[in-house]
N, C-alpha and C positions, 0 to 999 in steps of 0.2 A: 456663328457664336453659339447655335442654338445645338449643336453638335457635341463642340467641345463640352458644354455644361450638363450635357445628359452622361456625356462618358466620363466626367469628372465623377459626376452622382453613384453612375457603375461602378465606377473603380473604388469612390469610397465603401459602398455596399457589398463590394466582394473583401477589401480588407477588411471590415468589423467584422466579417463574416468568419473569414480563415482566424481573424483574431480569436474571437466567441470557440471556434473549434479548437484552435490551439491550445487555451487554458482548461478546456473539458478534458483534451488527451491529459496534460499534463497531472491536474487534479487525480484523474480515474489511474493514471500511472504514483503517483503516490500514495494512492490511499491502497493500491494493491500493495506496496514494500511494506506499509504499515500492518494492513493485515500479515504480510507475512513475518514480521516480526514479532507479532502477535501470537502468531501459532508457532512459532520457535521459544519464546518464550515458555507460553504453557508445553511445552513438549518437554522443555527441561526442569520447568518445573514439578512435573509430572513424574519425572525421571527420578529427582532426586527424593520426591516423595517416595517413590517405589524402594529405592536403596533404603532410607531408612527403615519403610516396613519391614523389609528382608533381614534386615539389623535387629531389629528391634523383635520379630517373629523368634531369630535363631536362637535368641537369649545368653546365655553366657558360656556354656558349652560348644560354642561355635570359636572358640578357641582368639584371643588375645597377644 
């Protein structure tokens, strides 16, 4: 009996284990999409910042 209840113990110890790893992957895989929306974000916001400079630079002579 002394058998089965140590490899009970194992097995629970290896599943919290792979659990613990699993929500870290998962975590570290969402918070990279985040950053990356993040920097898509400012990238177009940046974008459109530029176009108005260029707008706003050419003044009125840049033809309507």
């Amino acid at each position: 009996m002394e058998n089965v209840w140590e490899a009970s113990k194992l097995m629970l110890l290896v599943y919290g284990v792979a659990a613990v790893v699993s929500f870290l992957v998962a975590w570290i895989i969402k918070l990279t999409f985040v950053l990356i929306r993040m920097q898509g974000a400012r990238g177009k916001a940046s974008g459109e910042d530029q176009g108005k400079r260029t707008a706003a630079q050419a003044g009125p002579e840049s033809g309507a």
